[in-house]
VEXGU-651799 format. One line per field, with one value per residue (C-alpha): residue in three letters; x, y negated, z negated. Coordinates in steps of 0.001 Angstrom, whole numbers. Example, Ala and Ser with C-alpha at 12.3 -4.5 7.8 and 13.67 -1.06 7.14 Angstrom:
residu <- ala ser;
X <- 12300 13670;
Y <- 4500 1060;
Z <- -7800 -7140;
// end
This chain:
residu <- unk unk unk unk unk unk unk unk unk unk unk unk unk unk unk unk unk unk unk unk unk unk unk unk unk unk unk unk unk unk unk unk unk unk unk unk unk unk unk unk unk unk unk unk unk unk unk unk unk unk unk unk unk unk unk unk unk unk unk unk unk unk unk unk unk unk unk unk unk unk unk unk unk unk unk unk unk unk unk unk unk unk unk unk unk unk unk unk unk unk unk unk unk unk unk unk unk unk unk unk unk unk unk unk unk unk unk unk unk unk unk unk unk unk unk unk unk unk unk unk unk unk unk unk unk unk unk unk unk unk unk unk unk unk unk unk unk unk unk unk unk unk unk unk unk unk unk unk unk unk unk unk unk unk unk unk unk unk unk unk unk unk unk unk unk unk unk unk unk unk unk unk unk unk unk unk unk unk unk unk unk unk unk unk unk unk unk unk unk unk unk unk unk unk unk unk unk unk unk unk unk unk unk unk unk unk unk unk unk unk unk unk unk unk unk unk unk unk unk unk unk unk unk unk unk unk unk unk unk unk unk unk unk unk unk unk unk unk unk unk unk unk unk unk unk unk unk unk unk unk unk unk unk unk unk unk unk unk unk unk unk unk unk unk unk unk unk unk unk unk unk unk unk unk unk unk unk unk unk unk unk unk unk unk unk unk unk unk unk unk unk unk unk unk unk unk unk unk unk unk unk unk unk unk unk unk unk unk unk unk unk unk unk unk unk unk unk unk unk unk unk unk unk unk unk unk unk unk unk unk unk unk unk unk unk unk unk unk unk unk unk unk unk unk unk unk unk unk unk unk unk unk unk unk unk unk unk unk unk unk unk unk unk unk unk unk unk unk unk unk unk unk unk unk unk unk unk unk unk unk unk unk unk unk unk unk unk unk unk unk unk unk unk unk unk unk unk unk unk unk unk unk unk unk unk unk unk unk unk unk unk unk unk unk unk unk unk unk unk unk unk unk unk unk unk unk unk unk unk unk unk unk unk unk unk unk unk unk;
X <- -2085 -5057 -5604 -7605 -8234 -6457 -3505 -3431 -1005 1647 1362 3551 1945 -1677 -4164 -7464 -9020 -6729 -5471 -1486 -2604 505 398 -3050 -1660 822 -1514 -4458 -1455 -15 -3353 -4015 -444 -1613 -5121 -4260 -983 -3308 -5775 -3494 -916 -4214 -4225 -7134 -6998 -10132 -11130 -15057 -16138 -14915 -11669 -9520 -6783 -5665 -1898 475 1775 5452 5354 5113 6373 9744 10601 7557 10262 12602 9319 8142 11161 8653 5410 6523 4669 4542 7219 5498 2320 4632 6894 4232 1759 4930 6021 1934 779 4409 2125 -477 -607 -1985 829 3187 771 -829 1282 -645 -4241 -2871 -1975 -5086 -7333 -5455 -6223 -9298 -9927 -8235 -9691 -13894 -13946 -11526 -14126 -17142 -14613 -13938 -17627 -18737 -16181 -17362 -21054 -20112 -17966 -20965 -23408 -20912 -20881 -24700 -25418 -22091 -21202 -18586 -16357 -13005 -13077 -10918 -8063 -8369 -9239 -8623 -5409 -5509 -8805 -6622 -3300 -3354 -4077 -745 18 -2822 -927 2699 1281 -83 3029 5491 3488 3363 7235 6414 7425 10612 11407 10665 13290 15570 14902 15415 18630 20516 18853 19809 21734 19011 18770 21787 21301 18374 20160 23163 20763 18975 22104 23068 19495 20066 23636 22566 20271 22935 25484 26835 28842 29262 29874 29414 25743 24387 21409 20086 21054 19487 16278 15871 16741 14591 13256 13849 15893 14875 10954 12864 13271 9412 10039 13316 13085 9831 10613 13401 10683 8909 12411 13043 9294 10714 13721 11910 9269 11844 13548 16550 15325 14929 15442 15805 19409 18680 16033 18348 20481 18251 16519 19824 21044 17697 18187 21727 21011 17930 20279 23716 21337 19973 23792 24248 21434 18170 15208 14125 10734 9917 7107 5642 7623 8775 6348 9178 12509 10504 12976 11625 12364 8962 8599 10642 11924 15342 18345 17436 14138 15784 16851 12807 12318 15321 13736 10429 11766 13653 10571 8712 11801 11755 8052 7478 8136 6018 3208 2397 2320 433 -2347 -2747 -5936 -8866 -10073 -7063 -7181 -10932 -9929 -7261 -9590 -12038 -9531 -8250 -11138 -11898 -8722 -9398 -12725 -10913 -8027 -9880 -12538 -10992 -9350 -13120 -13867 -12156 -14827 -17934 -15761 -14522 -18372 -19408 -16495 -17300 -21048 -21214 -18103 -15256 -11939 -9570 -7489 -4667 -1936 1619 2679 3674 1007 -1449 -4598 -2787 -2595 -5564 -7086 -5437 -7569 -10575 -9933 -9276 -12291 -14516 -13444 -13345 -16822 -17622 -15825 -17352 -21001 -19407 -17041 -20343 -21937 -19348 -18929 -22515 -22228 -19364 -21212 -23985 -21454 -19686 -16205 -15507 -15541 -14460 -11783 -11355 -8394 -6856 -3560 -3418 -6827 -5705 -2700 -4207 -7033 -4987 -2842 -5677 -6402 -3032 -3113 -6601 -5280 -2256 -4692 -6557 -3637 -1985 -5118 -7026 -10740 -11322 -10316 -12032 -14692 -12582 -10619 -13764 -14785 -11193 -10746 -14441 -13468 -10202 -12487 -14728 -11627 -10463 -13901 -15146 -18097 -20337 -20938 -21428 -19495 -20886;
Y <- 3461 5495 9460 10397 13555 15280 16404 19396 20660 22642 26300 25873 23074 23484 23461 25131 22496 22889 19355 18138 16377 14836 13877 12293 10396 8855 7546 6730 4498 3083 2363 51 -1462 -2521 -3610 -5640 -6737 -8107 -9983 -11649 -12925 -14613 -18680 -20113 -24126 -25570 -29021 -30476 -26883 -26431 -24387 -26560 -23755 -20592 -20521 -16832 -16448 -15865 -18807 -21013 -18806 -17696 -15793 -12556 -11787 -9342 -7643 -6754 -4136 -1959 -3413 -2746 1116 1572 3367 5935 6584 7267 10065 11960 11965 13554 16000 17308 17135 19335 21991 21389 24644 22575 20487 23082 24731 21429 18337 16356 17352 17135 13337 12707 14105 11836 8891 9264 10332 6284 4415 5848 3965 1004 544 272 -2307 -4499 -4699 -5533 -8289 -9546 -10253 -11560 -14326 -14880 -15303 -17377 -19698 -19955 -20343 -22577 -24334 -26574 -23725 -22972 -19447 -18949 -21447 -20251 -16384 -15289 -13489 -12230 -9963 -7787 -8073 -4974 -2873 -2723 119 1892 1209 1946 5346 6798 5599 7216 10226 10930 11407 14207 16880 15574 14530 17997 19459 17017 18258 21634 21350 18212 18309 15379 14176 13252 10527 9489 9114 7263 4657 4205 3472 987 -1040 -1224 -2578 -5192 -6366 -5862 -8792 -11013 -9391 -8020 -11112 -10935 -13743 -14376 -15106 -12355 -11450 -14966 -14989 -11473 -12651 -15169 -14462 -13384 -10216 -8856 -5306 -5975 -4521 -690 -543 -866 3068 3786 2015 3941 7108 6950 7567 10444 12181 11715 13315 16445 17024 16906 18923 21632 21296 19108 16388 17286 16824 13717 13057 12936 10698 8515 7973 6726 4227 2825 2833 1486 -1235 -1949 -2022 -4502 -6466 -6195 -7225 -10383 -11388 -11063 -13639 -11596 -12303 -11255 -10543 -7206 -8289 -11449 -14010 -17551 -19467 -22460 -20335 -17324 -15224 -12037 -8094 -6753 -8335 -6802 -4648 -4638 -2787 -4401 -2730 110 -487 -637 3055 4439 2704 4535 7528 7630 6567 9728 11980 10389 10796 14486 16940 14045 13627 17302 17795 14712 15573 18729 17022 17381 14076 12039 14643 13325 9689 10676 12297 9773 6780 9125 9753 5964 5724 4541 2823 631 -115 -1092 -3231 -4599 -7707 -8710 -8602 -12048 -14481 -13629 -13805 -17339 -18135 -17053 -18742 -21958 -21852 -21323 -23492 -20387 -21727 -19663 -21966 -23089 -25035 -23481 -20252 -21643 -24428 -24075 -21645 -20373 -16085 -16931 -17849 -15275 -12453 -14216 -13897 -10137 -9834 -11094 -8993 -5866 -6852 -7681 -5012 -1856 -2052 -2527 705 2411 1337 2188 5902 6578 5535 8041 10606 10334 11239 14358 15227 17300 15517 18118 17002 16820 19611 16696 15810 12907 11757 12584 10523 7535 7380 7402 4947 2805 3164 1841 -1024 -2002 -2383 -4328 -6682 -6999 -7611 -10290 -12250 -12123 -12301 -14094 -10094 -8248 -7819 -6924 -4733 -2662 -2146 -1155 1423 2511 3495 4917 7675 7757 8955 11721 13216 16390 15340 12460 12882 9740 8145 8168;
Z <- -1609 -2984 -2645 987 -479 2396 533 -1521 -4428 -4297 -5558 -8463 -10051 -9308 -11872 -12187 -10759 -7557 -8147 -9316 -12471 -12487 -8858 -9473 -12833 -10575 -7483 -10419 -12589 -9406 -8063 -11179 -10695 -6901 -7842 -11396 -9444 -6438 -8732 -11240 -8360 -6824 -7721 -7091 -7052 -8508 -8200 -9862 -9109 -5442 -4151 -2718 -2498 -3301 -4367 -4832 -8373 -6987 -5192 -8401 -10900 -9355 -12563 -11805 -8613 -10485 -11931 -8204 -8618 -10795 -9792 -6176 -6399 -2562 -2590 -5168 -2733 -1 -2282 -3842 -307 1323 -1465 -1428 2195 3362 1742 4277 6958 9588 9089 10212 12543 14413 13357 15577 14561 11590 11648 13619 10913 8355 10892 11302 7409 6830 9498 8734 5228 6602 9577 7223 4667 8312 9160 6158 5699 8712 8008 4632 6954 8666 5769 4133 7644 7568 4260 2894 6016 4077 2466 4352 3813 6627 5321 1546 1856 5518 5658 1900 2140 5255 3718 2031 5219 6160 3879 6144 9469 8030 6253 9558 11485 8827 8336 12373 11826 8855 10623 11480 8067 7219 9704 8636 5164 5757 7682 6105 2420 881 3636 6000 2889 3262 6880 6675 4202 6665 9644 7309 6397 10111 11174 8784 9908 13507 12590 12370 14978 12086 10538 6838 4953 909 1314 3843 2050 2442 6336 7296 5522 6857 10541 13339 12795 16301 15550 12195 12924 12811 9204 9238 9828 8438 4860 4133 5605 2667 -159 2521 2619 -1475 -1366 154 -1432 -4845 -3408 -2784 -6186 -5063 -6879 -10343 -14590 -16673 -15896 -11927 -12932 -15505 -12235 -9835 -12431 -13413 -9559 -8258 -10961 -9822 -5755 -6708 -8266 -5920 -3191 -4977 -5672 -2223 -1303 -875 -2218 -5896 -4734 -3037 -1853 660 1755 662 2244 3079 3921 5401 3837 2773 1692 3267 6537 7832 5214 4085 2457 -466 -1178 -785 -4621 -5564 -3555 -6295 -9171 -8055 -7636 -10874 -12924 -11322 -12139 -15803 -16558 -15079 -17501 -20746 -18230 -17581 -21441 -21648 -18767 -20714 -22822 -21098 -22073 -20378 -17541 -16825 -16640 -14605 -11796 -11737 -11113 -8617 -7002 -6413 -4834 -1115 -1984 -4948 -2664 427 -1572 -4504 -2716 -1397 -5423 -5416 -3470 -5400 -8979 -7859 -6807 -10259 -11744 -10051 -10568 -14326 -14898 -16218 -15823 -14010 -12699 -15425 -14050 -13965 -15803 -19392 -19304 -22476 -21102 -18347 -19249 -20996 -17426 -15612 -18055 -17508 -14194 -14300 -16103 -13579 -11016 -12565 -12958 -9372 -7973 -10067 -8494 -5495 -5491 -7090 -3764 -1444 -2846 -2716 937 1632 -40 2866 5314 6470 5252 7700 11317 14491 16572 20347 21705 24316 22403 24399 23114 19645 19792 21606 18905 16462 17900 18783 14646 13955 16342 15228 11658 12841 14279 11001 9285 11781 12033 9001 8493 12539 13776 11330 13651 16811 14660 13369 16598 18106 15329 15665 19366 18432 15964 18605 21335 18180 18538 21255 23669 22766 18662 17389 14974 11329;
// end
């Protein structure tokens, strides 16, 4: 998930810019990870120039599953927003202002990404009657707004986690992991057998929806605790890499999926929806890798140069994430038209990687004008948007946010429109009097 620009630094590693380089080096690399990762596990079927469909790389390249352990950077976003926004005074003044300005900070960019998506639908309908947008594209340009809802509903419990912080330490961790494990038994009435992975993910979700809350308020709590220096130095690092690495893998033995992210589209069996004790391994491996690469990074960031790159990736964070995704219709319309072949058969067939960077190529290409676009948009609007003082307004708007993303992301591109409008009215509920919404 990209920087919102809401969270600030703490004191002790603040630069003169007021920004955590290293902080920003993180979300900027793991930003890259999610949009590169989105693009290149996109398989678009051509046939004589038309789509015909459009195919996930793990679901015909089985093999990419164990790399979703490190390309799997959720986890990351989650750790370093908590360890910076515990800073925040408002948090621990007015925790629910606090959360609403962070809701309605997400959902004023996401609202303009909806609405947009929706007249492109339409303009597609009028103008290219025949194309199945819906049945190729419709679920994959909302997918990634479910890091939106989860982020606002783990980040309401914030100041819990930092209670829990302050009087268990490290143990609220432990906690956390114990209730996780018994929301995955409870799945299946807690009968083990020699292939229980497989049988919790696989079975109805039904208790199975808590870990949507517990599994990522894991990295928010490991966010904390390094925060306050519990967390800390190349060996503590060493020890959650080679752990994470080892959970990952004890958990595939014991019949979860290798893939920490989607679902097998025949089984239904999957580590993300909901989440399981097995990504729990992924959240260590995360954590370790940002223990490991602290103390190089900082010396690294030092050159002004890298520093620079650095802050501007950073500062397209929400704009690349929310947008990149849309980045694939017009590069498979360009594709198509002048005849580019992105679509390669099976990984290992001859031309297939070389495909897959083509296909990068183009939408870095389509995407950049866009994101220039989108920022000068934001730029015309105020950062700063006044509150109303009714908590009960602030939390129903900013549960109306969260529900209008869940509707996004359950019904693809048919509710973007419904869903713009739902999360327009839930900024609209956050605000005093009658301003309009920008």
């Amino acid at each position: 998930m990209p920087a919102t620009q809401l969270d600030r630094p703490t004191p002790t590693t603040s630069t003169e810019e007021g920004r955590d380089r290293f902080i920003d080096a993180v979300r900027a690399a793991a930003l890259l990870v999610v949009v590169l990762g989105h693009w290149l596990a996109t398989l678009p079927r051509v046939v004589d120039g038309t789509t015909v469909a459009n195919e996930h790389l793990l679901h015909t390249w089985a093999a990419a599953g164990a790399a979703t352990w490190v390309l799997q950077v959720v986890p990351v976003f989650v750790l370093v927003s908590a360890a910076v926004s515990a800073t925040s005074t408002s948090l621990a003044t007015e925790p629910l202002r606090w959360w609403a300005t962070r809701a309605q900070r997400l959902a004023r960019p996401t609202v303009t990404y909806l609405a947009v998506l929706s007249l492109l639908w339409v303009a597609i309908e009028v103008l290219d009657p025949a194309a199945d947008v819906i049945a190729l594209f419709g679920g994959s340009l909302t997918v990634h707004l479910w890091f939106v809802a989860m982020l606002l509903l783990v980040q309401a419990l914030l100041p819990v986690s930092v209670a829990a912080d302050r009087r268990w330490g490290l143990g609220a961790i432990a906690g956390l992991v114990a209730a996780v494990v018994l929301v995955d038994l409870a799945r299946v009435g807690f009968t083990l057998g020699p292939d229980v992975g497989t049988t919790i993910a696989t079975a109805a979700p039904g208790i199975g929806w808590c870990n949507v809350v517990l599994v990522w308020l894991v990295p928010q709590q490991l966010g904390l605790a390094w925060r306050n220096g519990r967390l800390r130095g190349l060996p503590t690092g060493a020890a959650f890499l080679v752990g994470g690495l080892g959970w990952a893998w004890v958990a595939t033995t014991l019949g979860y999926p290798t893939a920490m992210v989607g679902s097998d589209p025949i089984t239904g069996a999957s580590n993300v929806l909901p989440p399981t004790v097995a990504l729990l391994g992924v959240v260590w491996i995360q954590a370790g890798l940002v223990l490991l690469l602290e103390h190089p990074v900082r010396s690294w960031l030092a050159g002004r140069a890298v520093w620079s790159v650095v802050r501007v990736i950073a500062a397209l964070g929400m704009p690349l994430y929310l947008w990149h995704k849309l980045a694939e219709l017009p590069a498979l319309w360009i594709a198509n038209r002048l005849g580019i072949t992105v679509d390669a058969g099976l990984p290992g067939d001859p031309g297939f990687w070389t495909g897959r960077l083509v296909w990068l190529g183009l939408c870095a290409a389509v995407v950049a004008p866009v994101v220039a676009a989108v920022v000068a948009f934001e730029r015309t609007r105020r950062t700063q948007v006044p509150l109303h003082d009714d908590s009960r307004r602030l939390v129903g708007g900013g549960l109306l946010i969260v529900v209008a993303t869940g509707v996004a992301l359950q019904f693809g591109l048919v509710a973007a429109l419904p869903a713009a409008v739902a999360m327009f009215a839930g900024s609209h509920v956050l605000r005093p009097g009658r301003t309009a919404v920008s």
